[in-house]
DSSP file (Angstrom, degrees, kcal/mol; ACC not computed):
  #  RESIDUE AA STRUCTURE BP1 BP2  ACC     N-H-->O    O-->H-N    N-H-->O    O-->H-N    TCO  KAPPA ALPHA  PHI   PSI    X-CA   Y-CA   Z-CA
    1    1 A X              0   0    0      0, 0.0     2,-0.8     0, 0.0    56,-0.1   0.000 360.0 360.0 360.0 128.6    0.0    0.0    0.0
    2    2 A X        +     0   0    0     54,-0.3     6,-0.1     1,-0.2     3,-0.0  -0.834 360.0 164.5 -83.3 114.3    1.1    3.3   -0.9
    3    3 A X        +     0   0    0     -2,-0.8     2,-0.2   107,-0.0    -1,-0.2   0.676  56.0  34.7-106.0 -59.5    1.2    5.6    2.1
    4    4 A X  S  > S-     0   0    0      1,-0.2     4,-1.1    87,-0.0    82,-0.1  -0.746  75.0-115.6-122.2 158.3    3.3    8.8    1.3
    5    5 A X  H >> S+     0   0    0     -2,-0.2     3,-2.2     1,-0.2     4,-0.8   0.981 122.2  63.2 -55.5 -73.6    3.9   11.1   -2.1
    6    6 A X  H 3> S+     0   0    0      1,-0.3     4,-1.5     2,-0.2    -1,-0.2   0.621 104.0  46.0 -31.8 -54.5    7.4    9.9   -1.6
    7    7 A X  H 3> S+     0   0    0      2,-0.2     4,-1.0     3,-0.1    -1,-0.3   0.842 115.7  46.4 -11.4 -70.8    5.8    6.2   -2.3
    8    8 A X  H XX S+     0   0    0     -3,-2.2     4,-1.8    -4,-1.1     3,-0.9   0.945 105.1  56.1 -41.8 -72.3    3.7    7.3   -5.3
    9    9 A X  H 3X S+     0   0    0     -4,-0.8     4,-2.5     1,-0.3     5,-0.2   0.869 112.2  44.1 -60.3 -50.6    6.2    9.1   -6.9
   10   10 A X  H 3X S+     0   0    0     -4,-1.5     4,-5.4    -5,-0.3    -1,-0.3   0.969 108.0  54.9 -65.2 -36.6    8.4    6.0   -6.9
   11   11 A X  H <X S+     0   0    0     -4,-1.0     4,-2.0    -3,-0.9    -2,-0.2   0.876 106.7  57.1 -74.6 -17.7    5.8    3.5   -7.9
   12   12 A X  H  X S+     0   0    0     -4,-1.8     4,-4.0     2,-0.2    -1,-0.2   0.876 103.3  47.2 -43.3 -53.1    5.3    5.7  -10.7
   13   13 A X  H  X S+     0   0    0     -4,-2.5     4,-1.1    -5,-0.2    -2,-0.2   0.968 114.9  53.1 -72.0 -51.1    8.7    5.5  -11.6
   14   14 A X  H  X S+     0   0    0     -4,-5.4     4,-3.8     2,-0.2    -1,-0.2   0.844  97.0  63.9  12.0 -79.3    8.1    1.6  -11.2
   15   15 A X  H  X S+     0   0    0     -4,-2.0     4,-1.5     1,-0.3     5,-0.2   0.959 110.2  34.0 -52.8 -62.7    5.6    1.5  -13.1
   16   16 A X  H  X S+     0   0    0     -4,-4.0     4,-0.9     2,-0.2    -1,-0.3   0.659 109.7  57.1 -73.6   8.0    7.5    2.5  -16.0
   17   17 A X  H >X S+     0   0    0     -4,-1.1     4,-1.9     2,-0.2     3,-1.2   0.961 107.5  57.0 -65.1 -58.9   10.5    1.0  -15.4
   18   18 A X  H 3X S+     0   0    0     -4,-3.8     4,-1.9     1,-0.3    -2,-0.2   0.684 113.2  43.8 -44.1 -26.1    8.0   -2.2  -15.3
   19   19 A X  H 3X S+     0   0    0     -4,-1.5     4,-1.4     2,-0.2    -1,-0.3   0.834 106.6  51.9 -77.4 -43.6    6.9   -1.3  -18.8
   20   20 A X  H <X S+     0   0    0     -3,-1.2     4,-0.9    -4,-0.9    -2,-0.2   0.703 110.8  50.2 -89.2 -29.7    9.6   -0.6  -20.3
   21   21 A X  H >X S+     0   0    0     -4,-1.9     4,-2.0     2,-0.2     3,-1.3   0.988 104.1  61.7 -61.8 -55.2   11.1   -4.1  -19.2
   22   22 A X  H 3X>S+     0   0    0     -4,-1.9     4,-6.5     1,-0.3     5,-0.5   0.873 106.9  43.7 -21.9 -74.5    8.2   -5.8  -20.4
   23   23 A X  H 3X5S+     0   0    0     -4,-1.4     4,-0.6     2,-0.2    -1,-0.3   0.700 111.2  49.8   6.5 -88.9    9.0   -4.6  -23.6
   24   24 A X  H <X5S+     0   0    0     -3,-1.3     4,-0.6    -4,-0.9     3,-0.4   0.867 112.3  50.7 -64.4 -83.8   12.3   -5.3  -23.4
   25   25 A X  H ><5S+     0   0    0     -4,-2.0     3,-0.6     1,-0.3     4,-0.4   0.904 111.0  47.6 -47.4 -71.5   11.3   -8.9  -22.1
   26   26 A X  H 3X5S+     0   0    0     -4,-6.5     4,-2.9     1,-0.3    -1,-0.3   0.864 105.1  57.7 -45.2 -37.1    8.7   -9.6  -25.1
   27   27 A X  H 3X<S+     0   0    0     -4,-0.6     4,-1.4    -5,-0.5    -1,-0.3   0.906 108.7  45.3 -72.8 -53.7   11.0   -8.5  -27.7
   28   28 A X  H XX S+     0   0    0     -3,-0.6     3,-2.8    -4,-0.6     4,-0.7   0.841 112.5  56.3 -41.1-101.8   14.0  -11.5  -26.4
   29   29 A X  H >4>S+     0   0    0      1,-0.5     3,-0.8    -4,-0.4     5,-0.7   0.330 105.9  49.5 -52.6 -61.2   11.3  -13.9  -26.2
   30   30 A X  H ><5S+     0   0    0     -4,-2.9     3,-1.3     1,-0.3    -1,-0.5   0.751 100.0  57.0   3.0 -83.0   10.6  -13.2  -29.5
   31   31 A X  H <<5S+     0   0    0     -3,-2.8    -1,-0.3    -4,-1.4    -2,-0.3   0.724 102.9  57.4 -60.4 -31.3   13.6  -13.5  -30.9
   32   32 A X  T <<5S-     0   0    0     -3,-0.8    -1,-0.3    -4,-0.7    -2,-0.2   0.479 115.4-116.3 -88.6  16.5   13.9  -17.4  -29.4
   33   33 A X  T < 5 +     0   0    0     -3,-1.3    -3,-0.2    -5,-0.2    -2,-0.2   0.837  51.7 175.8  39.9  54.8   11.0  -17.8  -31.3
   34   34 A X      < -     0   0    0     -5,-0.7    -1,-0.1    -4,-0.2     2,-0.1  -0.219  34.2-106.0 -71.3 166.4    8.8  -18.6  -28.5
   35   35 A X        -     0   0    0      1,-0.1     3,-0.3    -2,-0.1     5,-0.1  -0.523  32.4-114.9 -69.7 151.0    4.8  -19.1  -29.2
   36   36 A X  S >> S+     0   0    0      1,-0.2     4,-1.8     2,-0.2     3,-1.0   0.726 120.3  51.7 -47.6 -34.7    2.7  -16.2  -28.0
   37   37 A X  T 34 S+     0   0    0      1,-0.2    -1,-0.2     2,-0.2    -3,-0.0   0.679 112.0  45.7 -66.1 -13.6    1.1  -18.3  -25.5
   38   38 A X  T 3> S+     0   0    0     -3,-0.3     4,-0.5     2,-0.2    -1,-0.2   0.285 110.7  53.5-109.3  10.3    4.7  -19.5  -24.1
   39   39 A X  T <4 S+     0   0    0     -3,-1.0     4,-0.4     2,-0.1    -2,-0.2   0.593 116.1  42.9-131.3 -34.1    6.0  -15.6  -24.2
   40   40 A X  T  < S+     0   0    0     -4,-1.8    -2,-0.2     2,-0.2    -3,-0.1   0.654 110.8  50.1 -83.4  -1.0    2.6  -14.8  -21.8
   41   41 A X  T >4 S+     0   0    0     -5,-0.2     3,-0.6     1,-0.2     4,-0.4   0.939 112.6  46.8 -91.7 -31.8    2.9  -17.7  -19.6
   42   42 A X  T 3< S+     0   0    0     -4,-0.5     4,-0.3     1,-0.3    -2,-0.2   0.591 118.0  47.1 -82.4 -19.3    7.1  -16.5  -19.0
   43   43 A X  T 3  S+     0   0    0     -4,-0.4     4,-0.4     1,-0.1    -1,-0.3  -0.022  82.8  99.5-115.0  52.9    5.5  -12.6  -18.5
   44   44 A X  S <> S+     0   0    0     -3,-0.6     4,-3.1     3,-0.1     3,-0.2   0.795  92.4  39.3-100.6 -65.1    2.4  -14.0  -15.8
   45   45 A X  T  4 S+     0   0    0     -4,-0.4     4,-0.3     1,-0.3     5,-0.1   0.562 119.1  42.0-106.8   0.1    4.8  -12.7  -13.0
   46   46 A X  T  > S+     0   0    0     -4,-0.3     4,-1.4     2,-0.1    -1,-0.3   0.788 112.1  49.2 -91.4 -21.2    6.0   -9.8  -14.3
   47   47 A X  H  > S+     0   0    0     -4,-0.4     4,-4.2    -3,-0.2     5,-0.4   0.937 114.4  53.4 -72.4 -53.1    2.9   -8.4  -15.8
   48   48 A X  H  X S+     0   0    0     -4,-3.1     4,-2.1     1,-0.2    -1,-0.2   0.735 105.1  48.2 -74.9  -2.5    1.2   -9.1  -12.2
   49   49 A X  H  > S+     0   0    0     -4,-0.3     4,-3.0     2,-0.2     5,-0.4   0.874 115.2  49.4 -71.7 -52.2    3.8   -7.2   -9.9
   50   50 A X  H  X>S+     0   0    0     -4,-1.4     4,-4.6     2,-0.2     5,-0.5   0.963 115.5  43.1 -56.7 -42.0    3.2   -4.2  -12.6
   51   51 A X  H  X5S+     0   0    0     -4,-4.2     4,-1.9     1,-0.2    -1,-0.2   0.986 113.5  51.2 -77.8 -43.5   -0.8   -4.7  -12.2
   52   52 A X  H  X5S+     0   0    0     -4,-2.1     4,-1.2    -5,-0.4     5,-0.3   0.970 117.9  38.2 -37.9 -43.2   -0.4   -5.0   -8.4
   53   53 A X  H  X5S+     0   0    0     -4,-3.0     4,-3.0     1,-0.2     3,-0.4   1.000 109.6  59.7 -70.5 -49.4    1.8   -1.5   -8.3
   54   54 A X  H  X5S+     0   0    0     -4,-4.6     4,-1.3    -5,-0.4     5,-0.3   0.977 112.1  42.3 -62.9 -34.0   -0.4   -0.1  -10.9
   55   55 A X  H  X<S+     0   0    0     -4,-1.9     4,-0.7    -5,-0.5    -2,-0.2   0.863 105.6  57.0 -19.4 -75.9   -3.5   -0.7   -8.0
   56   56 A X  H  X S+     0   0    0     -4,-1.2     4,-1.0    -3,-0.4   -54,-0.3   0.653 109.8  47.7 -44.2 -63.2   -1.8    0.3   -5.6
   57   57 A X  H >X S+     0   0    0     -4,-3.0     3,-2.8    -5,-0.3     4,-1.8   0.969 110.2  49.5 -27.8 -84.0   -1.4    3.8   -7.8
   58   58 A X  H 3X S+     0   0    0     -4,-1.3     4,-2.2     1,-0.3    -2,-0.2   0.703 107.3  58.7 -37.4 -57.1   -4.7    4.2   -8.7
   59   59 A X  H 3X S+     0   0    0     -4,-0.7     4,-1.1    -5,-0.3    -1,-0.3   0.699 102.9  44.6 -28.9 -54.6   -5.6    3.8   -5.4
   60   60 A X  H <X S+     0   0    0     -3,-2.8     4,-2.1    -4,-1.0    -2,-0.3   0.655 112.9  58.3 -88.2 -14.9   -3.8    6.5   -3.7
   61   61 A X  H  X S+     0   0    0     -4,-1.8     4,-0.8     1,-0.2    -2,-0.2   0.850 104.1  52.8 -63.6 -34.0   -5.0    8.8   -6.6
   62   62 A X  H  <>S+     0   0    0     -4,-2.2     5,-3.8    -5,-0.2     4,-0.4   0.868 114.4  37.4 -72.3 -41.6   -8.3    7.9   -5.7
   63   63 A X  H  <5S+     0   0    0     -4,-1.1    -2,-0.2     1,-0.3    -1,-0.2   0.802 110.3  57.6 -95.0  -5.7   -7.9    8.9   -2.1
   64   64 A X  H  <5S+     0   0    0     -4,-2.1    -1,-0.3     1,-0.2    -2,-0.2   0.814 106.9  50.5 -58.8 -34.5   -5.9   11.7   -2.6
   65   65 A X  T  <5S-     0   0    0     -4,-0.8    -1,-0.2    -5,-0.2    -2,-0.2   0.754 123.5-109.2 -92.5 -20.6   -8.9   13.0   -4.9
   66   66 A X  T   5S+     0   0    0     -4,-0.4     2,-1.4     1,-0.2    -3,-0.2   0.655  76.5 131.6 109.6  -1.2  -11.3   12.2   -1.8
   67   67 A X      < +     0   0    0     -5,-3.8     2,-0.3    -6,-0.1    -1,-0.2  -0.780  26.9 168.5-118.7 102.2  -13.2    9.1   -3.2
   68   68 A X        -     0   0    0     -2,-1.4     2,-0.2    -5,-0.1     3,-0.1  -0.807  27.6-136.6-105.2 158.7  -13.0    6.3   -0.4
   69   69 A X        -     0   0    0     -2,-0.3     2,-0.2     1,-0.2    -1,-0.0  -0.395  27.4 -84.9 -97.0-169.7  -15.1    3.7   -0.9
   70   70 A X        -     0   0    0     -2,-0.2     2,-0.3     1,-0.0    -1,-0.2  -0.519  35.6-126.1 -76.2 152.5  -17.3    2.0    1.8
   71   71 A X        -     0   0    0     -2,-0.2     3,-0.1    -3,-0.1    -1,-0.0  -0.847  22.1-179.5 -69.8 125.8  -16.1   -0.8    4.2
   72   72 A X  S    S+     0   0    0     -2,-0.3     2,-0.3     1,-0.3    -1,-0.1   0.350  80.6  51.9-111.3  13.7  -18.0   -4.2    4.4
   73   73 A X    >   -     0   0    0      1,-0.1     3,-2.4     0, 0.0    -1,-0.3  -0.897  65.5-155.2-168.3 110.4  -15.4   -5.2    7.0
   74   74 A X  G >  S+     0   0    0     -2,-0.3     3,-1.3     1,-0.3     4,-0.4   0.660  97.5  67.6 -75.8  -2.9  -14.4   -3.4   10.1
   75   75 A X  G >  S+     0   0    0      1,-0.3     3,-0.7     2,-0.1    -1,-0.3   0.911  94.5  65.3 -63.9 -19.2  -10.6   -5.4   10.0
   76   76 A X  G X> S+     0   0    0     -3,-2.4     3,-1.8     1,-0.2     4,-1.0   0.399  75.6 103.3 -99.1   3.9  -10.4   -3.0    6.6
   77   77 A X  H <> S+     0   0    0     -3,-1.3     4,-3.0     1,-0.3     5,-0.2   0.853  72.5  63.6 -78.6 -35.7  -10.4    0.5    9.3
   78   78 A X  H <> S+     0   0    0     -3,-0.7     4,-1.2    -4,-0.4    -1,-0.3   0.868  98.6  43.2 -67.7 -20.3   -7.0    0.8    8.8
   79   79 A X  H <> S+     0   0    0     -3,-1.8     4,-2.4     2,-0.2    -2,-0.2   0.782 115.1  54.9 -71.8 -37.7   -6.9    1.6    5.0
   80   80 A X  H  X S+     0   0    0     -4,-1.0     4,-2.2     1,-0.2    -2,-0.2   0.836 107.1  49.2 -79.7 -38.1   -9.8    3.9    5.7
   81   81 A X  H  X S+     0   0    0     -4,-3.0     4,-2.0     2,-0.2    -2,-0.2   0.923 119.5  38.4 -92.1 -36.0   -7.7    5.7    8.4
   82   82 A X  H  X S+     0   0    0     -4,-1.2     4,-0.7    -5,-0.2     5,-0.3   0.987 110.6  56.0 -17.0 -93.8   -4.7    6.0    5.9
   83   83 A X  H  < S+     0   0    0     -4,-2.4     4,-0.5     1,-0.3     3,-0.4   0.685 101.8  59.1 -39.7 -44.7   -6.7    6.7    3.0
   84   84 A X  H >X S+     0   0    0     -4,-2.2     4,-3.9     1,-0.2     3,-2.0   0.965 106.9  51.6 -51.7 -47.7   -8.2    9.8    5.0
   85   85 A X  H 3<>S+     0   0    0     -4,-2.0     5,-0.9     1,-0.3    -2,-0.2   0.296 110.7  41.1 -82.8  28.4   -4.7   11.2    5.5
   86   86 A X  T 3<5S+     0   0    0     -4,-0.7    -1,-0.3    -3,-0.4    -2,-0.2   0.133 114.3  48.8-110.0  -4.3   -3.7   11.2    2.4
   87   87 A X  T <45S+     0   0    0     -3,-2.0    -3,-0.2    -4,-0.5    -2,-0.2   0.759 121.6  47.0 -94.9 -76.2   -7.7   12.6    1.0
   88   88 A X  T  <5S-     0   0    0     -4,-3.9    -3,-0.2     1,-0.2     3,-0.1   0.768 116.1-135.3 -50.5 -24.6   -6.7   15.7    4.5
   89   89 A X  T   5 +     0   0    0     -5,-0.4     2,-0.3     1,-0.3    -1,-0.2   0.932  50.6 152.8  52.4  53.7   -3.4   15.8    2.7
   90   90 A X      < -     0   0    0     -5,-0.9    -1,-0.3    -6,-0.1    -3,-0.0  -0.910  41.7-124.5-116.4 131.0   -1.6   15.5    5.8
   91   91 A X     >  -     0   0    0     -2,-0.3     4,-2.4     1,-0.1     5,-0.4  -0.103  24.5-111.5 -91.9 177.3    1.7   14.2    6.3
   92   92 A X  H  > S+     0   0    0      1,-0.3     4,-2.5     2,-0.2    14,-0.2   0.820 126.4  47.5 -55.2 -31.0    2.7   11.4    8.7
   93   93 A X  H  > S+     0   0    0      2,-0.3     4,-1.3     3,-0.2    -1,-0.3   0.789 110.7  51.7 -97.6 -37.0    4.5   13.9   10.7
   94   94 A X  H  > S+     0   0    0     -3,-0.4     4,-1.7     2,-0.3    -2,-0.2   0.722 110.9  51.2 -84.4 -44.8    1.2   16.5   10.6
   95   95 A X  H  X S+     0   0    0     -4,-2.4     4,-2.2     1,-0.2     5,-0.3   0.949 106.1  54.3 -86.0 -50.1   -0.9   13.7   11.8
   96   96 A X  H  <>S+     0   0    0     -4,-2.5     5,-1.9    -5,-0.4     4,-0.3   0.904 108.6  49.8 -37.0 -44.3    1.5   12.9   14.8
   97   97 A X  H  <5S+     0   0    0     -4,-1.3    -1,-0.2     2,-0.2    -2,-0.2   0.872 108.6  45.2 -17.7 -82.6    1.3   16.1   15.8
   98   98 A X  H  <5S+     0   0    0     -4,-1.7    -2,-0.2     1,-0.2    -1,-0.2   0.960 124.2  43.8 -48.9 -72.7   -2.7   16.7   15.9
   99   99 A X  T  <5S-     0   0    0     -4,-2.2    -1,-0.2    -5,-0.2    -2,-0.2   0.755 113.3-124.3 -65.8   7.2   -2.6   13.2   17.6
  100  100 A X  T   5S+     0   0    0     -4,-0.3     2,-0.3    -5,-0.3    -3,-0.2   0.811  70.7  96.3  54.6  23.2    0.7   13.8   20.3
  101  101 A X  S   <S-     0   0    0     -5,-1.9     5,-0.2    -6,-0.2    -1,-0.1  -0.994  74.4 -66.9-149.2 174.4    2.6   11.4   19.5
  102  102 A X     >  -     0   0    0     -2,-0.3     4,-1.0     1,-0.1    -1,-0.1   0.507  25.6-130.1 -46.2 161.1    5.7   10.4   17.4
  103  103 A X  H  > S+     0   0    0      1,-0.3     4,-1.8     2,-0.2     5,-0.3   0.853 111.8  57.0 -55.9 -43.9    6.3   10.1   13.8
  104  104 A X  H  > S+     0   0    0      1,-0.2     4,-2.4     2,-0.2     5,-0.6   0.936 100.0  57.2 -63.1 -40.1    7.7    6.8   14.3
  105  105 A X  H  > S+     0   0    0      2,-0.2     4,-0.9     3,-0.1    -1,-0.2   0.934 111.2  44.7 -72.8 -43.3    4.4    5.6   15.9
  106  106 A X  H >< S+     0   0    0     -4,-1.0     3,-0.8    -5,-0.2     4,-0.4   0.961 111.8  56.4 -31.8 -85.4    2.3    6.7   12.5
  107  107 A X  H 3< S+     0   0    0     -4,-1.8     4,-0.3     1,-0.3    -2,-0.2   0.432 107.6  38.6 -28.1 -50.7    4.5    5.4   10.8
  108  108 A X  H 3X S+     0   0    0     -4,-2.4     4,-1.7    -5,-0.3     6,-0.3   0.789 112.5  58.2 -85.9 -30.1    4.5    2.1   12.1
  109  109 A X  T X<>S+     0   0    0     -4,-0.9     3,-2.5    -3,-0.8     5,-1.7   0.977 110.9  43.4 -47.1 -69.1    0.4    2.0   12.5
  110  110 A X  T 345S+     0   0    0     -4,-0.4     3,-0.5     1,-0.3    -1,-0.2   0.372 106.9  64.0 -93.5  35.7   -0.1    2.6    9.0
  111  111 A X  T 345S+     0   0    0     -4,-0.3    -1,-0.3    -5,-0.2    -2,-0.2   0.669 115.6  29.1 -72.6 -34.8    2.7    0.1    8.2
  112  112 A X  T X<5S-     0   0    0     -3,-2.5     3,-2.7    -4,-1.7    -2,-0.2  -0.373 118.2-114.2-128.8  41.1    0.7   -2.7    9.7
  113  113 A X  T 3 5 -     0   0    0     -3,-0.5   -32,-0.2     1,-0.3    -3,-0.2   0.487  60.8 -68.4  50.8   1.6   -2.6   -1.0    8.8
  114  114 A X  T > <S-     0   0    0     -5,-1.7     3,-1.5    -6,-0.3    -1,-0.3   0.804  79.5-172.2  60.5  50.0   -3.7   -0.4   12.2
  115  115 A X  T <   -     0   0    0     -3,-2.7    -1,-0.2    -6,-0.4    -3,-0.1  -0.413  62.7  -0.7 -90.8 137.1   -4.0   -3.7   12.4
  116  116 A X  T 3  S+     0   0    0     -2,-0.2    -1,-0.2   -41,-0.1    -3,-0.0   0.497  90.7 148.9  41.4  25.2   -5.6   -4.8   15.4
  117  117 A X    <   -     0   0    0     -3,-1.5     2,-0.3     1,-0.1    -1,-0.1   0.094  45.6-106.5 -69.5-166.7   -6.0   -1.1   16.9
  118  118 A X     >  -     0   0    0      1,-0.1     4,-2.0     0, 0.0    -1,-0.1  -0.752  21.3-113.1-131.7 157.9   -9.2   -0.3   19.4
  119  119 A X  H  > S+     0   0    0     -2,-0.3     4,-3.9     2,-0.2     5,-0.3   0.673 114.6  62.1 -62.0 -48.0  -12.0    1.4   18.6
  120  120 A X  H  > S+     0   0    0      2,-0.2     4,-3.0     3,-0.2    -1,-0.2   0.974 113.5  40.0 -33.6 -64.1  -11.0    4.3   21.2
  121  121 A X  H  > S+     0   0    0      1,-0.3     4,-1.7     2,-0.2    -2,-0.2   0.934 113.8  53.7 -81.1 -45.4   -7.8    4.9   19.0
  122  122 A X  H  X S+     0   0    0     -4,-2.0     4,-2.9     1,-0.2     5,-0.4   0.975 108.3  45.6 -31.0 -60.9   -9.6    4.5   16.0
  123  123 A X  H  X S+     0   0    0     -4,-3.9     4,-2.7     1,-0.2     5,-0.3   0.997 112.6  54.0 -67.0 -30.1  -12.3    7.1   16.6
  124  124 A X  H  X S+     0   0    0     -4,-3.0     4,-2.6    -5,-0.3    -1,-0.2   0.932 106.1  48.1 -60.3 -39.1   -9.6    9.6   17.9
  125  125 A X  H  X S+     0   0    0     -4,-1.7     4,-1.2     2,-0.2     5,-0.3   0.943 113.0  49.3 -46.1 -65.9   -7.5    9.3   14.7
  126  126 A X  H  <>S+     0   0    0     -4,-2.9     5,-3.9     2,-0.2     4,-0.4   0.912 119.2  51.0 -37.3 -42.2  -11.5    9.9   12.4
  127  127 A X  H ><5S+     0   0    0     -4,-2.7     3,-2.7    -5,-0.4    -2,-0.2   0.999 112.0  35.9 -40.6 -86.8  -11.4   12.9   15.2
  128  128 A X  H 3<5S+     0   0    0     -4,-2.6    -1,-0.2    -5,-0.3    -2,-0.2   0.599 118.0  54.4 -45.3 -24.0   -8.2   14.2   14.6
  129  129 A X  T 3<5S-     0   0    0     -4,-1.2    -1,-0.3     2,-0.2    -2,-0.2   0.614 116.8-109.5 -94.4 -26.8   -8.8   13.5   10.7
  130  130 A X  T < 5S+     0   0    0     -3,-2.7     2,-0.3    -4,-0.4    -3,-0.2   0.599  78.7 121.3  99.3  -5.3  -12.2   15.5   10.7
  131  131 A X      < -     0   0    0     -5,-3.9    -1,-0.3    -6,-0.2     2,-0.3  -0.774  52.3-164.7-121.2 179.3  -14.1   12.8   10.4
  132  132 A X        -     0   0    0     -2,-0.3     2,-0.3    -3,-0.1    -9,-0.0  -0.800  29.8-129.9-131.7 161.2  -17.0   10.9   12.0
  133  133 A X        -     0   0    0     -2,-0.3     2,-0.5     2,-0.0   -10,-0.0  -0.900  15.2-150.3-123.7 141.8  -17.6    7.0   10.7
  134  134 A X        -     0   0    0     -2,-0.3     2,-0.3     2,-0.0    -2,-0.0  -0.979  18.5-159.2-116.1 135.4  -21.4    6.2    9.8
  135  135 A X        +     0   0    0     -2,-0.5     2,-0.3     2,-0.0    -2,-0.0  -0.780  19.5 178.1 -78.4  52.1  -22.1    2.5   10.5
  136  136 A X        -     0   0    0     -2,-0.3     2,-0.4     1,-0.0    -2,-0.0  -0.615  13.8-158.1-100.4 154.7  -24.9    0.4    9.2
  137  137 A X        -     0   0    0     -2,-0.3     2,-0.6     2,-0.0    -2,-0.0  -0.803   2.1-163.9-113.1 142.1  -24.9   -3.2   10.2
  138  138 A X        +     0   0    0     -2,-0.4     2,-0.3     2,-0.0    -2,-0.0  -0.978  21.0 169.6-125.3 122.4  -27.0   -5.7    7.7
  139  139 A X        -     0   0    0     -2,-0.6     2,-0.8     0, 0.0    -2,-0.0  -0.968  32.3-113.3-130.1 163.2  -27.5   -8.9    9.7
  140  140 A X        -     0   0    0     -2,-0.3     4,-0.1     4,-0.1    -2,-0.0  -0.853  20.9-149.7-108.0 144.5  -30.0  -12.2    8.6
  141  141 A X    >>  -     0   0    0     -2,-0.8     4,-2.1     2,-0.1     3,-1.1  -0.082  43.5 -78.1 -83.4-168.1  -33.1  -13.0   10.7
  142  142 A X  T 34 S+     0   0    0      1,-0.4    -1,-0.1     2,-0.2    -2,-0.0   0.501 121.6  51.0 -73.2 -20.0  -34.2  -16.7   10.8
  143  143 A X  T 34 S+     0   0    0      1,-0.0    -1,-0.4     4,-0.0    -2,-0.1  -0.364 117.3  37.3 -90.7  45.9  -35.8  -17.4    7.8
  144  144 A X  T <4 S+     0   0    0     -3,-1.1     2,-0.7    -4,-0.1    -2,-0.2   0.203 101.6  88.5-149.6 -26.5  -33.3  -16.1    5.7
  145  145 A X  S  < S-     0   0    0     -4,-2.1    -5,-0.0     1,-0.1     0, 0.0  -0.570  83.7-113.5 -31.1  75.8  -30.3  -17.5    8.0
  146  146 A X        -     0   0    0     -2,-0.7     2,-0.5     1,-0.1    -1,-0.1   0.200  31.6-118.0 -42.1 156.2  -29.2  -20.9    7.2
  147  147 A X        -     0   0    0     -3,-0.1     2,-1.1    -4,-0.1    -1,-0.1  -0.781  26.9-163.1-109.0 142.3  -29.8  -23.3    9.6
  148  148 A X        -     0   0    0     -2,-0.5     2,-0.4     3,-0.0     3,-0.0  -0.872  10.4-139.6-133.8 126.6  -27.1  -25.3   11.4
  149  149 A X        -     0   0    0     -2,-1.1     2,-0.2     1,-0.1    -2,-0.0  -0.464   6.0-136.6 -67.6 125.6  -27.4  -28.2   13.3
  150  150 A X        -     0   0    0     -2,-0.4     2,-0.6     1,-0.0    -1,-0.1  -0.573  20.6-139.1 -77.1 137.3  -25.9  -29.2   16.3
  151  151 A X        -     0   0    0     -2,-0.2     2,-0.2    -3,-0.0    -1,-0.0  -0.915  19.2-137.9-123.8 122.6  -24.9  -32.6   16.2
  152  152 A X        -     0   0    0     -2,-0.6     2,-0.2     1,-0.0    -3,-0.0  -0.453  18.6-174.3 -53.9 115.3  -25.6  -34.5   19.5
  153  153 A X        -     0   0    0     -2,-0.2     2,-0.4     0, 0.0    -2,-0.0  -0.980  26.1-121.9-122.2 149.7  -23.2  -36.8   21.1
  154  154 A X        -     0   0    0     -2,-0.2     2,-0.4     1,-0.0    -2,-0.0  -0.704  21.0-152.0 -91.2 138.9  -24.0  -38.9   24.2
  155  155 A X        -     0   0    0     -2,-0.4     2,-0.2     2,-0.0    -1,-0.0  -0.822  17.1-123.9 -95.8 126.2  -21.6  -38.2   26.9
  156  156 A X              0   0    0     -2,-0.4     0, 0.0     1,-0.1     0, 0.0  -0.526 360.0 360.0 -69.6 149.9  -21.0  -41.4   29.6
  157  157 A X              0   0    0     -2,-0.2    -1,-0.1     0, 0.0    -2,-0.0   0.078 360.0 360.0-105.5 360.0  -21.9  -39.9   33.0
């Protein structure tokens, strides 16, 4: 996940590097006179690091621009909390601040996504960010639920 401009700006540069290998790549394959199918099955792992990074791009363009999507899955809070500072256009450093404590402590949050942070710390960070999280919950009722059976075993007494 790209995090900082400093990120971007390199996975930009990546990207085309990846392109320009590619390229590069097809054209040798070529030349050994490979099949087209045998010259994509030998670029499967280079073409899919290049679509991951380009993703990954696209992505931070998107939340730089402001357009997060919804969550269907509160494990995902950390991307969301990310993805706001980079939409506030606030730096790692900007957001320590606001929150009082170290760079290093961002840093390392949205390194591991906020991965397993509390709800407390969560909503202070949406605080600190300017924003408030709206919630709706979808659950199924009993007809609509599958049903699972318990399966009964007799226990000796």
């Amino acid at each position: 996940m790209i995090r900082t401009g400093s990120e971007y700006q390199a996975a930009l540069r990546q990207i085309e590097q990846d392109r320009q290998t590619a390229a590069l790549q097809r054209e040798a394959l070529a030349d050994k006179n490979l099949t087209p199918e045998e010259i994509e099955r030998v670029m499967e792992p280079l073409i899919s690091f290049h679509l991951q990074r380009v993703e990954e791009a696209e992505w931070y363009e998107r939340v730089r621009a402001g357009n997060l999507s919804p969550i269907h899955d509160l494990s995902a809070i950390g991307q969301v909390l990310i993805g706001l500072r980079i939409a506030r256009n606030l730096t790692q450093k900007q957001l320590a601040a606001t929150l009082g404590v170290s760079e290093a402590v961002v840093s390392r949050d949205e390194k591991n996504e906020y991965h397993g942070v509390s709800m407390e710390r969560a909503q202070r960070i949406l605080e600190a960010l300017g924003a408030s999280p709206l919630l709706s919950v979808s659950y199924q009722t009993e007809t609509t639920a599958p049903k699972r059976r318990i399966k009964r075993e007799r226990v000796a007494v």
